[in-house]
Backbone as numpy.savetxt, mean C-alpha at the origin, in Angstrom:
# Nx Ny Nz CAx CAy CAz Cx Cy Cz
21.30 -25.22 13.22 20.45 -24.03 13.22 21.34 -22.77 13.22
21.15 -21.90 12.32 21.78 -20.86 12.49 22.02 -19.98 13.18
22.92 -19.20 13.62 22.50 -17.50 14.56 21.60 -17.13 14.55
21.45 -16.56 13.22 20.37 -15.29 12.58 19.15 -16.10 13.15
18.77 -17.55 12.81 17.66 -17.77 13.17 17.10 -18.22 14.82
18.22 -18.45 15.28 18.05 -18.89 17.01 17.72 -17.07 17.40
18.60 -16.31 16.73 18.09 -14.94 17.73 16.75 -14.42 16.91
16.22 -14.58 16.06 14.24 -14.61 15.69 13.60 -14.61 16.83
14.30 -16.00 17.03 13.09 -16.75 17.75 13.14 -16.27 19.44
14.19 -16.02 19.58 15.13 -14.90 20.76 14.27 -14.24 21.10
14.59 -13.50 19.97 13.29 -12.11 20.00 12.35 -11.88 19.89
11.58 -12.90 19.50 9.98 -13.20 19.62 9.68 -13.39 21.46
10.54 -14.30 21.74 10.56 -14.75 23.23 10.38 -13.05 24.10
11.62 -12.58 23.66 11.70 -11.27 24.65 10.32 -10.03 24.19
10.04 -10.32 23.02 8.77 -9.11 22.46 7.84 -9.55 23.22
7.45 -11.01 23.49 6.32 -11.56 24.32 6.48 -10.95 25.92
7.36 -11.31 26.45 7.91 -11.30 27.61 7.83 -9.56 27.72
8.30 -8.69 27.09 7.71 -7.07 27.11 6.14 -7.00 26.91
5.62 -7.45 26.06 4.76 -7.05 26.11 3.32 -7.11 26.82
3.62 -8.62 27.31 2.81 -9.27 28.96 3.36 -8.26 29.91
4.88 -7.43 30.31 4.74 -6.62 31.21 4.04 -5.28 31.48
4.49 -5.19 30.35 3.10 -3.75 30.15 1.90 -3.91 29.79
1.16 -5.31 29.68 0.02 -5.58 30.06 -0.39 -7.14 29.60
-0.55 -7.36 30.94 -0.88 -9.37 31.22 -1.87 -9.51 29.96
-3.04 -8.94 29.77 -3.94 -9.14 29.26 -3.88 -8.87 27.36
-2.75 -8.48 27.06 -2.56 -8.03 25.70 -2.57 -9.34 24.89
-2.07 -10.13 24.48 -2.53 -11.14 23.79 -3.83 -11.69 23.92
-4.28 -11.64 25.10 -5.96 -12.34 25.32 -6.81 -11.48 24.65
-6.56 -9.78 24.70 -7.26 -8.84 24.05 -7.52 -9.20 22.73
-5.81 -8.83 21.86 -5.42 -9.07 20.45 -6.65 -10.63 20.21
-6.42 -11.57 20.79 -6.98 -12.78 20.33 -8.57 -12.46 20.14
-9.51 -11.38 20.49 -10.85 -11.51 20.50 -11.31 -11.15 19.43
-10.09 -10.43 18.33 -10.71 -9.86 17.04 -9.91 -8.79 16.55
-10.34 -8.28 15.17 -9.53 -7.20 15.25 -10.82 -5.94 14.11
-10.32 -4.74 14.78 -11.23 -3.96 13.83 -10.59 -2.70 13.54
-9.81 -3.21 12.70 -8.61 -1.79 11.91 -9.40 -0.88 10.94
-9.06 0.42 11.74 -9.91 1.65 10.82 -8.69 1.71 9.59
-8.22 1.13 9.22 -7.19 1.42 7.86 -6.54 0.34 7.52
-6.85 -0.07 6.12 -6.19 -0.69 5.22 -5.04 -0.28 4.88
-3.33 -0.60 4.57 -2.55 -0.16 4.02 -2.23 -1.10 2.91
-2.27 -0.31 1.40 -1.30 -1.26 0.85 -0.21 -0.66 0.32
1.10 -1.15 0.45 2.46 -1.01 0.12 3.27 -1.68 -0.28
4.74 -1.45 -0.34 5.52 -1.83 -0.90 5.98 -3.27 -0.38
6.77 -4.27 -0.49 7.33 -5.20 -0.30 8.56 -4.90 0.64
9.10 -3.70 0.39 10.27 -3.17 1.05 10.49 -3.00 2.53
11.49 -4.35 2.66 11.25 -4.45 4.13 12.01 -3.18 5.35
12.09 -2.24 4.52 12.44 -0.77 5.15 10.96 0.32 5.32
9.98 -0.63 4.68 8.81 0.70 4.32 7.61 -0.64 5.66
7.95 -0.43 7.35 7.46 -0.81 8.17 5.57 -0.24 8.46
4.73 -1.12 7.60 3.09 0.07 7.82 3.16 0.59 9.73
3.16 -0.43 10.55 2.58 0.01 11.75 3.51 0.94 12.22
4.56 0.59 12.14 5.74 1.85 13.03 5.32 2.83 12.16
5.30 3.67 10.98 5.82 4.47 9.75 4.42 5.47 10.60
3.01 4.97 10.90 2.06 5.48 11.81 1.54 5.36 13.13
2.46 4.73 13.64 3.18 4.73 15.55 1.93 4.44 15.47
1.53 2.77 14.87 0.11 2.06 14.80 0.56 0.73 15.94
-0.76 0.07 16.31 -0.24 -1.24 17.21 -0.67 -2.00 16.71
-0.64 -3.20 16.94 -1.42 -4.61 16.45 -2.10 -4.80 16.41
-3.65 -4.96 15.28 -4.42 -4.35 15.36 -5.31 -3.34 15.01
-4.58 -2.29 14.63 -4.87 -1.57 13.82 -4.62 -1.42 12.92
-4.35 -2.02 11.80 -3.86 -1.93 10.42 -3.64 -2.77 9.38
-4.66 -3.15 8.92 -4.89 -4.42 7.94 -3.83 -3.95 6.96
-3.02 -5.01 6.61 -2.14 -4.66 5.33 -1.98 -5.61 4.26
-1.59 -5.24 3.34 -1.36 -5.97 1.93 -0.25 -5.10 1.17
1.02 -6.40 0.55 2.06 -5.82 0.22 2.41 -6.29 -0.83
2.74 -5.41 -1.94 3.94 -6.15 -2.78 4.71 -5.09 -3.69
5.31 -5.59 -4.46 6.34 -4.79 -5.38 5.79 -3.89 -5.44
6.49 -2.50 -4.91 5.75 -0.77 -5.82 4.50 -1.10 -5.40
3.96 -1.25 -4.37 2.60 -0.88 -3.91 1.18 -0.75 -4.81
1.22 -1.67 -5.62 0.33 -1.83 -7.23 -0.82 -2.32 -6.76
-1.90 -1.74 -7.20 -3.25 -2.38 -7.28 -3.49 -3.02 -9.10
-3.24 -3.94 -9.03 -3.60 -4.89 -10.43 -4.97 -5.41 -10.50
-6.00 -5.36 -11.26 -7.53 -5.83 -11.14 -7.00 -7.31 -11.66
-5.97 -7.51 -11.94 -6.06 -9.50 -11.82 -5.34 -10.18 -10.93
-5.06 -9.20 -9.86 -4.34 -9.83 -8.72 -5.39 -10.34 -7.64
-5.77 -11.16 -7.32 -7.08 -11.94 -6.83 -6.04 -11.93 -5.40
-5.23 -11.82 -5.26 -4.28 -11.43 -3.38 -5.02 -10.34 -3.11
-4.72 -9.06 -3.57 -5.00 -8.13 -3.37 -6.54 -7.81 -3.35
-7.44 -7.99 -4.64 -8.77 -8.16 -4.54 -9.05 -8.46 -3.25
-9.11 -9.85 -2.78 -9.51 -10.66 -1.52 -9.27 -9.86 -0.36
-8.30 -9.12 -0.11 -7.85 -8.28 0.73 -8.25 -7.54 1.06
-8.34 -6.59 -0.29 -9.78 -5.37 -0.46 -11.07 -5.24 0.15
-11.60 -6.91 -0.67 -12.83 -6.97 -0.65 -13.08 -7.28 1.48
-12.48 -8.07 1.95 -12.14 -8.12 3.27 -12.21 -7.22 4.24
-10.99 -6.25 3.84 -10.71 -4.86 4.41 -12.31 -4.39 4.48
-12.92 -4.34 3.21 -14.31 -2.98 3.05 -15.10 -3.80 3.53
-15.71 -5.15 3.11 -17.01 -5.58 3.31 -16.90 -6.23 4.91
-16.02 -6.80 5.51 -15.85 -7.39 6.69 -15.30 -6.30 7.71
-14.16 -6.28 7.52 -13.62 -5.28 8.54 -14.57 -3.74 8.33
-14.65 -3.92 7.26 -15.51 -2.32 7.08 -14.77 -1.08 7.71
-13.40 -1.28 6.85 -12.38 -0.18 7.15 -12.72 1.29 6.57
-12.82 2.28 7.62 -12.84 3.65 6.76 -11.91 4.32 5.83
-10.60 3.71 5.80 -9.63 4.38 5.05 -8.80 3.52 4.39
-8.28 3.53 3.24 -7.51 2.63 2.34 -6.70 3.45 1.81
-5.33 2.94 2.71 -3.78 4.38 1.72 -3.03 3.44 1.01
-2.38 4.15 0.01 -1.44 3.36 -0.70 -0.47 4.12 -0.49
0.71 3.40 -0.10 1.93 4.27 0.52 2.97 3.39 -0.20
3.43 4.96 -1.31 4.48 4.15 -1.98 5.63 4.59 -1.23
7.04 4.48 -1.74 8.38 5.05 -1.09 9.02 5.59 -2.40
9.96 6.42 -1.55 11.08 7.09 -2.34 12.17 6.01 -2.66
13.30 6.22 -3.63 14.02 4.70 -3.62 13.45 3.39 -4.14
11.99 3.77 -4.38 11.67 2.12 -4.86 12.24 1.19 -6.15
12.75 0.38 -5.66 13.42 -0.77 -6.53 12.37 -0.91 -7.67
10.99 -1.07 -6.94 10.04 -1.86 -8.36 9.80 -0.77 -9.66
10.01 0.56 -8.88 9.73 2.02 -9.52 10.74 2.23 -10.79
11.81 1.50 -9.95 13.48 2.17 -10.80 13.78 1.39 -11.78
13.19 -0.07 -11.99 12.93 -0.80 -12.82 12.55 -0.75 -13.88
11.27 -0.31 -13.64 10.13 -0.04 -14.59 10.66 1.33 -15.40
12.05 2.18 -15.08 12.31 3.36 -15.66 13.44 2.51 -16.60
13.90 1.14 -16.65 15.04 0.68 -17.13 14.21 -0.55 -18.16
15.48 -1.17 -19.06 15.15 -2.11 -19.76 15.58 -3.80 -19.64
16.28 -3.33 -18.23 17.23 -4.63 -17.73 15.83 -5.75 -17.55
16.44 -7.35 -17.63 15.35 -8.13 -17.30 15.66 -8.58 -16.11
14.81 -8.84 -15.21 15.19 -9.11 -13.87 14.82 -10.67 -13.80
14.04 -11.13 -14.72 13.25 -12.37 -14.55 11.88 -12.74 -14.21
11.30 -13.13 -13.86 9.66 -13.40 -13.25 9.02 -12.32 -13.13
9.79 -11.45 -12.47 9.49 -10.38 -11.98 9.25 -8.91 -12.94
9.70 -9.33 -14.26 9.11 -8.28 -15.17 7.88 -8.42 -15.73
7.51 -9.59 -15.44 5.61 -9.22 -15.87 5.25 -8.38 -14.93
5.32 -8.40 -13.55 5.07 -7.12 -12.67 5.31 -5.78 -13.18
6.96 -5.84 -13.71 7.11 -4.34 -13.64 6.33 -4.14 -15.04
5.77 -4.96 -15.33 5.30 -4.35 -17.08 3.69 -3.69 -16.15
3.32 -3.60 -15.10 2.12 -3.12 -15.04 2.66 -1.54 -14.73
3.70 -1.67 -14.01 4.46 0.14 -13.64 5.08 0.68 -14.74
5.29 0.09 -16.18 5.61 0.43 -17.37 4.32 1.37 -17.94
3.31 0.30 -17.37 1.98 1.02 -17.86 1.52 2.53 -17.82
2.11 2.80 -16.34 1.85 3.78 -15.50 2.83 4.92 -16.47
4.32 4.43 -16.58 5.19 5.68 -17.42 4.77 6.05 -18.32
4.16 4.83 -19.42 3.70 5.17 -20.09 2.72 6.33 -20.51
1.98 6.56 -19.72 0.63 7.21 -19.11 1.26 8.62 -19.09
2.44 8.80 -18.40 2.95 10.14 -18.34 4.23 10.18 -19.22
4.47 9.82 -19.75 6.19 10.01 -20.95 6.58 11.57 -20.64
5.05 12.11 -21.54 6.19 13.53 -21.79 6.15 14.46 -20.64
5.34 14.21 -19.79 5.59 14.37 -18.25 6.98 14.31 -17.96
6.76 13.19 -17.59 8.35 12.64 -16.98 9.37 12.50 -17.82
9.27 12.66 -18.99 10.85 12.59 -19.48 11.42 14.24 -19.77
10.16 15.08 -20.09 10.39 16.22 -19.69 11.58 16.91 -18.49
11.54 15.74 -17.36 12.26 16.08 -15.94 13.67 15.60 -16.13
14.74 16.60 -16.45 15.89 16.32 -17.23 17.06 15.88 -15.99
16.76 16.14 -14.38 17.37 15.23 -13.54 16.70 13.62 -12.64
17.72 12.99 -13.63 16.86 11.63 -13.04 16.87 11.30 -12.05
17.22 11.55 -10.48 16.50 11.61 -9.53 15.35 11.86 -8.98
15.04 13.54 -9.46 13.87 13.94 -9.94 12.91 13.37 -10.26
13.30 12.65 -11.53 12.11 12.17 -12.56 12.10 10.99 -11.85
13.00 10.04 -10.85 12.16 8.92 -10.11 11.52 8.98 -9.28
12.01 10.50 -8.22 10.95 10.93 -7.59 9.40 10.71 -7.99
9.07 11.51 -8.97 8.34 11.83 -9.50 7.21 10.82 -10.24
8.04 9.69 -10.54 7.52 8.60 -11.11 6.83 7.43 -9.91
7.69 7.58 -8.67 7.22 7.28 -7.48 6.16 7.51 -6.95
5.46 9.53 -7.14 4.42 9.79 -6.59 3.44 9.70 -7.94
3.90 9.27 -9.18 2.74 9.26 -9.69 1.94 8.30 -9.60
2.81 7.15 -9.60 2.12 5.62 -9.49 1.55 5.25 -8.45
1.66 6.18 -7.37 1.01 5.65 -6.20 -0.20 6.81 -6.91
-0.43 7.62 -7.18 -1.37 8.55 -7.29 -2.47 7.68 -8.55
-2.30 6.60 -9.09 -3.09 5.51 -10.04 -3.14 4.86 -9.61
-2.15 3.83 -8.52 -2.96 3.25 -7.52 -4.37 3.57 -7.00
-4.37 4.86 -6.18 -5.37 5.38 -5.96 -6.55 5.47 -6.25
-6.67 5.78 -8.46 -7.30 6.18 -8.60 -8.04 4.44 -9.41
-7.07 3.77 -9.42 -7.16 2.06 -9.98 -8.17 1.47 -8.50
-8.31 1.96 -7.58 -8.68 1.28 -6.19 -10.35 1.86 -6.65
-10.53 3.31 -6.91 -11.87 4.07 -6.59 -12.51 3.09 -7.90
-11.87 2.60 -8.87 -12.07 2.07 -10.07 -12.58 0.54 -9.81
-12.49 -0.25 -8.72 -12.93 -1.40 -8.40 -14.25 -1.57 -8.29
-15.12 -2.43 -8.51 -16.03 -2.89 -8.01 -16.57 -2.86 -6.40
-15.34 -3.27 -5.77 -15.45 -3.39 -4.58 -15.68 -1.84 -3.73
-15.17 -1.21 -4.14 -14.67 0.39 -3.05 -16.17 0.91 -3.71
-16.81 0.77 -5.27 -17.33 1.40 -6.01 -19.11 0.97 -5.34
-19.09 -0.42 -5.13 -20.27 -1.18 -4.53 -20.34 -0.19 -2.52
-19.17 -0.34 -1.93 -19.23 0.13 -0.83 -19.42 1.71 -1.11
-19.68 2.39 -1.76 -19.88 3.48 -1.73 -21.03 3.59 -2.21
-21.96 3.11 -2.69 -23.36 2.91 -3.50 -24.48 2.70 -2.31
-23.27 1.72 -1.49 -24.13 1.45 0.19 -24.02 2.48 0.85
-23.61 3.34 0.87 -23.36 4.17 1.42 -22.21 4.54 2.68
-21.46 3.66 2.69 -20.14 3.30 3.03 -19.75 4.28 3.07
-18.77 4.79 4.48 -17.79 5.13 4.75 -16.31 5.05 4.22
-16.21 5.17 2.53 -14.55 4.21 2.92 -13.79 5.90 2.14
-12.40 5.76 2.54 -11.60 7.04 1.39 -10.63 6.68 1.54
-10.02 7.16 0.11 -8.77 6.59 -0.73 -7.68 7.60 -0.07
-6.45 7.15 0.01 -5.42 8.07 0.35 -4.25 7.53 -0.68
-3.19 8.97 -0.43 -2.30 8.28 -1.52 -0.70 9.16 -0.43
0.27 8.18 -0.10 1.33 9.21 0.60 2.85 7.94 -0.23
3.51 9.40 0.29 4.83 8.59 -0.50 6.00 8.53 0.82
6.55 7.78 1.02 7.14 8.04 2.63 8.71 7.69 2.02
9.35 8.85 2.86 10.82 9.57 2.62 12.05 7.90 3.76
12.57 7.49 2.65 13.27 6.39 3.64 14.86 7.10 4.38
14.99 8.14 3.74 15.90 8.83 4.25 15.75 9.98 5.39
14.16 9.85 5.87 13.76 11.01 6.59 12.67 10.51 7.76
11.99 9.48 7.53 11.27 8.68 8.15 9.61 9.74 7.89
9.52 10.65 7.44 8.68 11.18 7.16 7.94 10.78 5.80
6.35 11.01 5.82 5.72 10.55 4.95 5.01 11.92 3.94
5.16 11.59 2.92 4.25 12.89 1.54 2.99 12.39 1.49
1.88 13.55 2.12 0.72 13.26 1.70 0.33 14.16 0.33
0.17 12.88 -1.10 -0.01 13.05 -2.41 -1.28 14.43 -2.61
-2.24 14.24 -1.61 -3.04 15.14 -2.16 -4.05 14.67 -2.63
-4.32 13.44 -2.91 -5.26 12.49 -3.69 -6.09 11.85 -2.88
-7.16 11.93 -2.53 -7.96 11.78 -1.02 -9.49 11.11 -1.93
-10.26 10.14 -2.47 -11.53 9.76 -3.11 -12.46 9.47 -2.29
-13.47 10.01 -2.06 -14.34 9.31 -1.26 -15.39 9.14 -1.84
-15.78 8.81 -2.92 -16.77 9.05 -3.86 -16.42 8.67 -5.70
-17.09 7.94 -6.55 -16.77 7.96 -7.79 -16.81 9.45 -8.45
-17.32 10.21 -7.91 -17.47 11.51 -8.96 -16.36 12.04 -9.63
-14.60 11.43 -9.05 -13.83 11.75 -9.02 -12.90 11.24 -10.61
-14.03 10.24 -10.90 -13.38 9.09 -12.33 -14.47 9.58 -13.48
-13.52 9.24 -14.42 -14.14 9.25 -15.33 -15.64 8.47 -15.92
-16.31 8.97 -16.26 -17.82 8.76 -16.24 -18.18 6.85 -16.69
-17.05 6.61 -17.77 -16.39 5.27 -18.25 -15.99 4.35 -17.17
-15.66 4.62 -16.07 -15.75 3.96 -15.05 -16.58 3.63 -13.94
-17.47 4.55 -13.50 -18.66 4.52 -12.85 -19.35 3.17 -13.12
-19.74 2.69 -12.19 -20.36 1.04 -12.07 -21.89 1.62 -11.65
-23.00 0.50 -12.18 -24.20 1.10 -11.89 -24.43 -0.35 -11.02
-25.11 -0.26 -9.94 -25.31 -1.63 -9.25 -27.12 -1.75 -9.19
């Protein structure tokens, strides 16, 4: 058995052992259910932490993760998640929190093949696509990955209000709204995009679902 993995399990021991001291009853609590006012979905990046990043506890924060923080309508992970989050948990808020630095982002700006993993980035290709003369316009490429960072989370966003699912919970008259933030890994601080949906009025008329 390795180091790395005897001290895991180390530290699972001692997180338990803290966290029965500051209160006996915390696992018996956690065990009765859980009812998280917020969905997060994000990145894969095991630097982009949902509960710390909003000094959240266990508990509060249903999450779903993968490459570049992508909502794909044929990703049936994510769907299920969704549909979960809104119709069960009946979460009021759903953010997509991309990062600065993202690998899946910086990809999708290149032509290298990574393997398996470029049918993914061909959905964040989609997204450049969408803006070219936007972004190639932005003649420092830091910049322009910046930039390519907050856009794709900002179609995330608007790919989520575009579901069935968010589109049905709002017909009910549901509580739910879209958020969109980009969080600084060099600063621990998060960009709120500005992109806030609580309502279809916000999409194009071509998207509107009639139930």
């Amino acid at each position: 058995m390795s180091d790395f993995y005897k001290k895991i399990i180390e530290n699972n021991k001692k997180w338990v052992e803290n966290s029965l001291a500051s209160d006996p009853n915390y696992f018996q609590d956690l065990a009765k259910g859980q009812t998280p006012p917020l969905l997060w979905i994000g990145c894969s990046d095991s630097r982009v932490p949902a509960n710390e990043i909003v000094g959240a506890k266990p508990g509060e924060v249903f999450v779903h993760r993968n490459i570049a923080n992508m909502v794909v309508h044929s990703d049936m992970n994510m769907l299920s998640v969704l549909d979960y989050a809104v119709n069960v948990l009946k979460v009021k808020h759903v953010l997509v929190c991309g990062h600065y630095g993202c690998g899946g982002v910086k990809a999708a700006m290149g032509n290298d093949s990574i393997g398996i993993i470029d049918n993914w980035i061909r959905h964040i290709k989609d997204v450049y696509r969408l803006h070219h003369v936007y972004l190639d316009a932005i003649e420092d490429e830091n910049d322009r990955f910046n930039a390519f960072v907050e856009i794709n989370v900002k179609e995330q966003v608007f790919d989520l209000a575009k579901t069935s699912i968010v589109q049905s919970a709002w017909k009910n008259g549901q509580e739910v709204t879209l958020h969109g933030w980009a969080y600084g890994l060099n600063s621990g601080f998060i960009t709120d995009l500005d992109v806030n949906i609580s309502s279809d009025a916000d999409l194009d008329s071509v998207y509107q679902l009639k139930f």
